[in-house]
C-alpha positions as CSV (number, residue, x, y, z in Angstrom):
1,X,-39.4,-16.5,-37.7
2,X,-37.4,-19.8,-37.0
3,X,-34.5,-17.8,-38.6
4,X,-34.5,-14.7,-36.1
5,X,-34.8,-17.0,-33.6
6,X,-32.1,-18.9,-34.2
7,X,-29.9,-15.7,-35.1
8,X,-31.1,-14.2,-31.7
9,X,-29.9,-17.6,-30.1
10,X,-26.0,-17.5,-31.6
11,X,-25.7,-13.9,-30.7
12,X,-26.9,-14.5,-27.0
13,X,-24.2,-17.5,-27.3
14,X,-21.7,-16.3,-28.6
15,X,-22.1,-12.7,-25.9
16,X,-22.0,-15.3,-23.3
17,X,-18.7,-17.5,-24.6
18,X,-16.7,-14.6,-26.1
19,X,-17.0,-11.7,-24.0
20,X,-14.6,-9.7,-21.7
21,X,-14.4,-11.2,-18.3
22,X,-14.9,-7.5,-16.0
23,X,-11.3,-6.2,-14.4
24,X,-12.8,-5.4,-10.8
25,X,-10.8,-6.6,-8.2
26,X,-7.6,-8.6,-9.6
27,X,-6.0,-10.0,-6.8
28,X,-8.6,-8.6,-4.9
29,X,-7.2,-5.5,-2.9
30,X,-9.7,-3.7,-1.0
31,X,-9.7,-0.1,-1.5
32,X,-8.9,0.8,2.4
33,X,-5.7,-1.1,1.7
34,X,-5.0,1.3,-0.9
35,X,-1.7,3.7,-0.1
36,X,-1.8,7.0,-1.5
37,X,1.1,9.0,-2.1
38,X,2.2,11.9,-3.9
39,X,4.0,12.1,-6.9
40,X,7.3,13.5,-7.4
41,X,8.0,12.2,-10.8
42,X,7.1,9.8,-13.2
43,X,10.0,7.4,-11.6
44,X,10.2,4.6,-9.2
45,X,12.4,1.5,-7.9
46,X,12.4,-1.4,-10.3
47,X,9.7,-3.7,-7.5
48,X,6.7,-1.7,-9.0
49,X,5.2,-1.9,-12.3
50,X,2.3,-0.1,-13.3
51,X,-1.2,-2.2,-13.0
52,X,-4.6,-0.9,-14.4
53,X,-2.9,2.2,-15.9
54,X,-3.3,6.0,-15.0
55,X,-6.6,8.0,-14.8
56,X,-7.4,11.6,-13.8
57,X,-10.2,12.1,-11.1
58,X,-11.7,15.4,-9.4
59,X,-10.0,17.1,-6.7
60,X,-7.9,19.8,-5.8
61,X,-4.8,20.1,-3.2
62,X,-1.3,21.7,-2.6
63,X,-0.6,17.7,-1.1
64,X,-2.1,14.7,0.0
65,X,-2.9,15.9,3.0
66,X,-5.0,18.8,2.0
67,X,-7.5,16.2,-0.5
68,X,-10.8,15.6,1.4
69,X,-12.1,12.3,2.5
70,X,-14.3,11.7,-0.4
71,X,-11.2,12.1,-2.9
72,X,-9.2,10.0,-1.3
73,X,-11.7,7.1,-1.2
74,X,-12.5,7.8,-4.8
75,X,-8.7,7.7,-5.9
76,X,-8.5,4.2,-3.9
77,X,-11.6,2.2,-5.1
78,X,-10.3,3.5,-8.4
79,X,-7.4,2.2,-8.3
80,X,-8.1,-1.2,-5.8
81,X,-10.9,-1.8,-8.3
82,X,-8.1,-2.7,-11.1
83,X,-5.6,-4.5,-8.6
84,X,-3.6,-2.4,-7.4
85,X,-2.3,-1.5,-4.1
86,X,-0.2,2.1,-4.4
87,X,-1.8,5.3,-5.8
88,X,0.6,7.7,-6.6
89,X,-1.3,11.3,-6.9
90,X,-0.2,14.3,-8.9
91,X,-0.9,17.5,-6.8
92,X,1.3,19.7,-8.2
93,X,-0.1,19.6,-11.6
94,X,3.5,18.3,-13.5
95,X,0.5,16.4,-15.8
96,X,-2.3,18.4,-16.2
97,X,-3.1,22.2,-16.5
98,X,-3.7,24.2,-13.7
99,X,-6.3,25.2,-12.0
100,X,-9.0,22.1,-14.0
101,X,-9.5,20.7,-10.6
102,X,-8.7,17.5,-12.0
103,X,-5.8,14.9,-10.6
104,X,-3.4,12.5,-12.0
105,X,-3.6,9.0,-10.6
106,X,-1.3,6.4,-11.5
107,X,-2.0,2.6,-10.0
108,X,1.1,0.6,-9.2
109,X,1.6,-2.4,-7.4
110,X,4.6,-5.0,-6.3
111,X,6.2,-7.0,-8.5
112,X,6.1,-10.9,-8.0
């Protein structure tokens, strides 16, 4: 019994020394910062760099400006939640099949 104990004890201590600190909020950017625009192709100016990486979310549109409210605020806590500050959105489908419903995000943000 001592022995479970004590094995129960080093695995609670080493969870709490060793683990993963969360992502959330990096340099904390709040999502309503967050600018969203669409993408063109996989290309921009050498001030960005890629933070958090690219994810695909739900939602449909010919443009930006045709994604409802709830995508939009979905595709910017997304992406504010890993530090960044520009979404770039692919609605025009050059990364994913047509017709899934499904969006190509990709977070970027300034370069220091």
């Amino acid at each position: 019994m001592k022995i479970t104990g004590i094995f129960i004890l080093l695995l609670f201590l080493n969870k709490c020394t060793a683990a993963q600190i969360p992502q959330g909020n990096l340099d904390s950017t709040k999502w309503g910062d967050v600018i969203v625009m669409e993408l063109h192709k996989l290309k921009w100016n050498d001030t960005l760099e890629i933070c958090g990486g690219e994810w695909f979310v739900d939602g449909s549109g010919k443009n930006v400006t045709d994604l409802d409210a709830a995508t939009i605020e979905r595709i910017k806590k997304t992406v504010a939640n890993h530090g960044c500050s520009i979404a770039f959105v692919d609605v025009k489908n050059y990364y994913t099949s047509p017709g899934k419903n499904r969006l190509y995000v990709c977070g970027v943000k300034r370069k220091e």
